[in-house]
ZAMARGU-4260 file (C-alpha; in steps of 0.2 Angstrom, whole numbers, plus 5000, padded with zeros to 4 digits):
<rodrens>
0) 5075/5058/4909 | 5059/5053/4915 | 5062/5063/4932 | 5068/5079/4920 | 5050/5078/4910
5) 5039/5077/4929 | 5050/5093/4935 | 5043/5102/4918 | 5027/5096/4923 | 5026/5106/4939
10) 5029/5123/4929 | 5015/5135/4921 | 5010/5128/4902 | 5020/5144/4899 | 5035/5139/4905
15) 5033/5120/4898 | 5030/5128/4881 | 5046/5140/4881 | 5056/5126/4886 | 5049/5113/4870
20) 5051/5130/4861 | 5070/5133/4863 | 5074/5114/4858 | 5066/5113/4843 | 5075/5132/4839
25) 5091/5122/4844 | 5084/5107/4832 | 5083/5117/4815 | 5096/5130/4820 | 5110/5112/4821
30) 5102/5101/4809 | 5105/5117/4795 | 5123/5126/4802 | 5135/5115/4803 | 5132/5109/4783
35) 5130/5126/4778 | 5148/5130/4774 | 5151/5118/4765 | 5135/5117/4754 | 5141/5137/4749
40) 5161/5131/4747 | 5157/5117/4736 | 5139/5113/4727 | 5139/5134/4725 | 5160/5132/4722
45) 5160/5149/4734 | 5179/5157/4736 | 5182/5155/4754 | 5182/5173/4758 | 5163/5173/4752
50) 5160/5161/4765 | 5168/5169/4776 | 5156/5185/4774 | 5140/5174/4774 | 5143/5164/4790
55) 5150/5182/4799 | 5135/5192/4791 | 5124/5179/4804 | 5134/5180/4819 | 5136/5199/4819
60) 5117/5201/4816 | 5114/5193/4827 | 5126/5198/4843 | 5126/5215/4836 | 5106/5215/4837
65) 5103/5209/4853 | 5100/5223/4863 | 5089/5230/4852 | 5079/5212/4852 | 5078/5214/4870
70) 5073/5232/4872 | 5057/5227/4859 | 5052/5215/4869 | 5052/5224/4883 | 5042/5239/4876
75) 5031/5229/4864 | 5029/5212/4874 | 5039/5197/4873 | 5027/5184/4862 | 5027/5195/4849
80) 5045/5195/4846 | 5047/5177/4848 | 5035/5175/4834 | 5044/5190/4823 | 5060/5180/4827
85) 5054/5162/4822 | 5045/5169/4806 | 5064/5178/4800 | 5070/5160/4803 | 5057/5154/4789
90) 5063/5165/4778 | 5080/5162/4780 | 5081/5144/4781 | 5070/5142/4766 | 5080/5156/4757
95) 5098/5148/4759 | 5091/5132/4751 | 5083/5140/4736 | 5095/5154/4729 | 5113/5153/4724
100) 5116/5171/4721 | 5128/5180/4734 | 5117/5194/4740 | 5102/5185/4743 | 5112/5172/4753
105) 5121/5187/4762 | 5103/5192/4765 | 5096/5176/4771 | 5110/5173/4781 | 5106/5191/4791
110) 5088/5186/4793 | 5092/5172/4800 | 5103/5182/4813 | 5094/5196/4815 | 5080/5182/4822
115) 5091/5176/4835 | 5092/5194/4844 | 5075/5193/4839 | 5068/5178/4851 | 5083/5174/4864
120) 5081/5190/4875 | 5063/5187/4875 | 5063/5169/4879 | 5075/5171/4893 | 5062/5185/4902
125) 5047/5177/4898 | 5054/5160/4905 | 5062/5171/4920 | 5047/5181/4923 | 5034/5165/4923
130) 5047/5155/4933 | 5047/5165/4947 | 5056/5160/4962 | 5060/5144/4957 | 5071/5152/4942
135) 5085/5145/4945 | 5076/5125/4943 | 5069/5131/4927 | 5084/5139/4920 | 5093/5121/4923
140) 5077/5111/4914 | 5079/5124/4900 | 5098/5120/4897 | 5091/5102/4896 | 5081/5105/4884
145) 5095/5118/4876 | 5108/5105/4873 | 5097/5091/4867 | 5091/5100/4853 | 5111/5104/4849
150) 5113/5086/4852 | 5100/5079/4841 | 5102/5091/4826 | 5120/5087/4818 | 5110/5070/4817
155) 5096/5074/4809 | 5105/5086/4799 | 5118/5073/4792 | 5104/5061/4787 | 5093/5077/4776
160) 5111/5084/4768 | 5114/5066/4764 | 5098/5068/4752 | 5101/5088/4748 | 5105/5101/4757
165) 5089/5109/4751 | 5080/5096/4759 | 5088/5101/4775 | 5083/5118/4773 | 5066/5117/4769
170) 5064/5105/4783 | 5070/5116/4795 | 5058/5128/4792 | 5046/5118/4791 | 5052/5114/4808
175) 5049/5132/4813 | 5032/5135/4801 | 5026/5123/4813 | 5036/5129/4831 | 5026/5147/4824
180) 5009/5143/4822 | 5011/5132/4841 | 5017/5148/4850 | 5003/5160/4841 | 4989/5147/4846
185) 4996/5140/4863 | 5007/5154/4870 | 5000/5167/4883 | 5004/5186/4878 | 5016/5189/4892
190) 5025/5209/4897 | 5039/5212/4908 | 5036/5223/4923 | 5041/5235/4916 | 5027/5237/4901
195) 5013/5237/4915 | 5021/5249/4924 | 5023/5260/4909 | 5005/5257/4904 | 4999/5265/4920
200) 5013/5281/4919 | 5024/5290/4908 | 5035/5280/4894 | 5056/5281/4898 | 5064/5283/4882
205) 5076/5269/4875 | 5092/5281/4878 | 5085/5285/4896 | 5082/5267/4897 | 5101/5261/4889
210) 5108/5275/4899 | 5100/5267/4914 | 5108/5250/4912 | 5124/5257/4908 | 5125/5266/4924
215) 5121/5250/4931 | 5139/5245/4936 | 5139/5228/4944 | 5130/5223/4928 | 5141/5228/4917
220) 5155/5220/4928 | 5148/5203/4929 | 5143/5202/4911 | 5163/5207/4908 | 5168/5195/4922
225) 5156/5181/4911 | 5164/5183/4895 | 5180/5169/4899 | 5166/5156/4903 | 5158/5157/4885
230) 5177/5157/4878 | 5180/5144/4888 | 5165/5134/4882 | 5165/5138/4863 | 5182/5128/4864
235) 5171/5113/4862 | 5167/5118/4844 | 5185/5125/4840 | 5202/5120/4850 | 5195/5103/4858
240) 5191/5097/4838 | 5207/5103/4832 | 5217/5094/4845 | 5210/5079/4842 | 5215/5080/4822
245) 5233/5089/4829 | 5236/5073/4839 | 5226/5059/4829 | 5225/5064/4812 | 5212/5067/4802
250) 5201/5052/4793 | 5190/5040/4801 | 5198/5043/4819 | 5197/5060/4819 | 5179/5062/4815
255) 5173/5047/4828 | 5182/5056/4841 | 5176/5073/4840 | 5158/5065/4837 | 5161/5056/4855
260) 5167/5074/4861 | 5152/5081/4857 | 5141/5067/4863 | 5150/5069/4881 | 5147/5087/4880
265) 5128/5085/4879 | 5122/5070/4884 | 5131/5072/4903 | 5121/5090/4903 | 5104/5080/4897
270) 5109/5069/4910 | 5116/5076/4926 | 5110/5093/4923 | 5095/5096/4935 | 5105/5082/4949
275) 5120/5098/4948 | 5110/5111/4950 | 5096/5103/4963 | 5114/5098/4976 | 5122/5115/4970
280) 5107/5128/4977 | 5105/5115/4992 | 5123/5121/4998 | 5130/5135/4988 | 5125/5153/4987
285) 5123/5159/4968 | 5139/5170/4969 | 5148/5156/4975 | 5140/5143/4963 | 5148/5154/4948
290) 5164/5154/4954 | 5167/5135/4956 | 5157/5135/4938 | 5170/5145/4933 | 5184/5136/4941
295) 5179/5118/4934 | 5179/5129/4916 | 5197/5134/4917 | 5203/5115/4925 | 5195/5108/4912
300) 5211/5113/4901 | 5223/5105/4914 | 5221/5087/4907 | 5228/5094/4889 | 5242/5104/4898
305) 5249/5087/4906 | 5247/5077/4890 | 5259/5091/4882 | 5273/5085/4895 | 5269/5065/4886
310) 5280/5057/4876 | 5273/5054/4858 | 5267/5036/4858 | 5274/5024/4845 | 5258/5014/4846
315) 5243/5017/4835 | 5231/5013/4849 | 5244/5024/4863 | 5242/5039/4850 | 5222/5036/4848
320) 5220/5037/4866 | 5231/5052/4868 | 5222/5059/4856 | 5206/5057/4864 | 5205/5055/4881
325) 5211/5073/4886 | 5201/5081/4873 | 5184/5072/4880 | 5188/5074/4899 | 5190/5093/4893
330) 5173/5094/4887 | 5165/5084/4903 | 5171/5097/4915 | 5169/5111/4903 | 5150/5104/4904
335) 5150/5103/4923 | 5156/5121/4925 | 5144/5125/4913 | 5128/5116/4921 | 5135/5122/4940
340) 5137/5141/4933 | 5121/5142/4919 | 5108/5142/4933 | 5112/5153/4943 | 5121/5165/4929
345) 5104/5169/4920 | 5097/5171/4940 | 5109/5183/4944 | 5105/5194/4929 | 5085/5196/4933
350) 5093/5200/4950 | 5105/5213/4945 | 5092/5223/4937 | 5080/5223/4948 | 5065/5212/4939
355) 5067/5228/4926 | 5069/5228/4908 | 5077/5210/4910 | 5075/5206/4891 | 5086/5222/4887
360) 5097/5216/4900 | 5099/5200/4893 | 5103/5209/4876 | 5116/5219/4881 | 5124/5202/4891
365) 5122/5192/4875 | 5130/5207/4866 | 5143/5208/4874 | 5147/5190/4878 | 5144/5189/4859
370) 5159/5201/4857 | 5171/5193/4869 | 5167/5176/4860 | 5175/5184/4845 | 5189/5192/4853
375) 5192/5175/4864 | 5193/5165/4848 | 5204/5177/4838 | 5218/5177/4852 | 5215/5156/4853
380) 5217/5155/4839 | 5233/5165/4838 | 5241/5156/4853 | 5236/5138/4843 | 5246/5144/4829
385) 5259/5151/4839 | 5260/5133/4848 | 5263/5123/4831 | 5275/5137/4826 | 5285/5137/4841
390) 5285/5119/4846 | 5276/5126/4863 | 5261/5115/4862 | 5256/5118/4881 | 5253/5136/4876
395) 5234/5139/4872 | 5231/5125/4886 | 5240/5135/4900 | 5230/5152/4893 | 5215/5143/4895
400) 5216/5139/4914 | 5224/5155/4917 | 5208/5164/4910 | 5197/5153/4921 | 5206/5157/4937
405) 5205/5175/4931 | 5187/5173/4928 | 5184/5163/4944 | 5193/5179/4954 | 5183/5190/4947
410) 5167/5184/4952 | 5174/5178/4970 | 5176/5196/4969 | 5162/5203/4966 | 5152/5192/4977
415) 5163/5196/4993 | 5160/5214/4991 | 5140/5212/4987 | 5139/5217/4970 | 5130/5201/4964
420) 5117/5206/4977 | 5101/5215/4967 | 5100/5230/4970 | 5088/5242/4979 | 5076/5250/4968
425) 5074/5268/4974 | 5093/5269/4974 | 5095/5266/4958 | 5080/5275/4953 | 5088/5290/4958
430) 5105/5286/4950 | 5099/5287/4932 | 5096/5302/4924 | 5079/5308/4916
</rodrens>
């Protein structure tokens, strides 16, 4: 860790700052999320349905949101939405502790979306931008910083909603009251290339501008090529944990095991991260790098495939460790993939459009991994129920790793035809319409 904090020492106060920055967001957004559902289903004795409404109400804020978070920061500045995004998450932290009626929740919960599509594009282009070439490094130290915030907060979290879930919200904003006033005192105003070049010429209107990166066809295939590797991931949160309680039961067991899941999960990308990237740029090229990312992503479901061919043991400690120990070496490769391919995904973006309009680029990637996500969940969850109906447990494991060699073709794919490469600017200048 101690090498990790001198690496964050070599980069601009900018860069240092944005990186503090996304994991105290990742602090307050985990100490708060998890507990929430269950504060609104039983202190508010919510139907499930309502529940249901108030946690979706966030999520498609938010992905729904995101390329207009981006296109703002692109034509406004980035520092500024960061700020309008942390102060929304004031808001609607604070609100979801005080109030018990359904639309203020609804509307808290939106808020605290709509703040997400607010600050992630502009984070990302502001940390990209001051980065410069050594991007790719940055972007490794950032997914440090990224998962030890999602590591620490569950923690925190279960000590404050041990007192009152109220405590817990109003700490977390607090935690973001204070993130706010940091970023307006310490960080630099910062604009895109694009914003400089419009101050000196005429402004591109949003449609010119969205028609632009729509035209932009290797884009839009790597962010569609992307979306297996977030399904992939979210597993972590969703099958992994349900596996664990298919196999082991639920009580005591249960719960220790999924917290070691998600312990392995962070602490081996706190840990390993900038060592996996560092060895991976040292010998791979970008395109390649993603699609071993990818590959380690869809092997990682291998282990559960051949514990389906196991016998049931009869001992308490055999079913334990069946349990267990596929569901855990899942979630370590599934990290490794991701901390080979996170790198060098978030460099390939700024490549692929050129250093131009990179927050709205990231927005549009968000959305539509956000959308995939959804998608990818639905049809997992369709094949997990399909498996206990069917007595075919091997099912959602197999679809897994078949969607991760999919994914991995697909970008051996289009990095064999050079459609990763970036693209030359007069070119695509000339492509998109006035």
């Amino acid at each position: 860790m101690k090498g990790t904090l001198a690496q964050v020492r070599t980069y601009e106060r900018s860069v240092q700052l944005l990186m503090v920055n996304q994991f105290t967001i990742n602090l307050g957004f985990y100490m708060l999320m998890p507990y929430l559902a269950t504060h609104l289903a039983g202190p508010l004795g919510l139907a499930g349905w309502t529940v249901g409404l108030i946690l979706g109400v966030r999520n498609f804020s938010q992905q729904g949101m995101f390329l207009i978070g981006g296109t703002l920061a692109d034509r406004l500045g980035y520092k500024p939405m960061i700020i309008t995004g942390l102060v929304l998450r004031i808001a609607g932290f604070a609100t979801l502790g005080l109030v018990d009626s359904v639309p203020a929740l609804i509307a808290a919960s939106a808020a605290t979306g709509l703040a997400g599509a607010l600050f992630n594009p502009a984070t990302r282009a502001y940390l990209a931008a001051d980065a410069g070439e050594r991007r790719v490094e940055a972007f490794a130290l950032f997914n440090v910083f990224y998962q030890a915030g999602i590591l620490l907060g569950p923690l925190v979290g279960m000590v404050l909603t041990g007192v009152d879930f109220r405590v817990t919200c109003l700490v977390a904003a607090g935690i973001f009251a204070v993130l706010s006033i940091v970023q307006v005192r310490a960080l630099p105003a910062r604009r895109g290339n694009d914003a400089a070049e419009r101050a000196e010429g005429p402004r591109e209107g949003v449609l010119a501008q969205w028609r632009g990166i729509l035209a932009n066809r290797p884009f839009l295939l790597f962010s569609v090529a992307m979306i297996g590797s977030y399904v992939m991931t979210f597993q972590v949160y969703m099958a992994l944990p349900l596996e664990i309680r298919r196999v082991g039961g639920e009580g005591g067991f249960g719960t220790a095991a999924v917290a070691v899941l998600f312990a392995v999960s962070g602490l081996s990308t706190i840990l390993f991260q900038t060592r996996v990237t560092a060895w991976c740029k040292a010998r791979l090229e970008p395109g390649r790098a993603l699609a071993w990312g990818l590959l380690a992503m869809g092997a990682a479901f291998l282990p559960l495939l051949a514990a389906t061919a196991l016998p049931v043991p009869r001992s308490q400690l055999g079913t334990q460790l069946l349990a267990a120990v596929p569901p855990v070496l899942a979630a370590l490769l599934l990290a490794a993939g991701t901390m080979i391919a996170y790198p060098f995904e978030m460099d390939t973006i700024v490549r692929l459009c050129g250093d131009r309009l990179v927050a709205t680029h990231y927005g549009l990637y968000n959305t539509v991994c956000g959308v995939g996500i959804a998608v990818g969940n639905l049809l997992t969850g369709a094949a997990l129920d399909a498996a206990r109906s069917a007595g075919m447990s091997a099912l959602p494991w197999l679809a897994l790793f078949l969607l991760g060699l999919g994914c991995t073709a697909a970008l051996y794919g289009l990095d064999r035809s050079g459609r990763l490469a970036p693209p030359v600017r007069g070119a695509r200048a000339e492509a998109v319409p006035a």
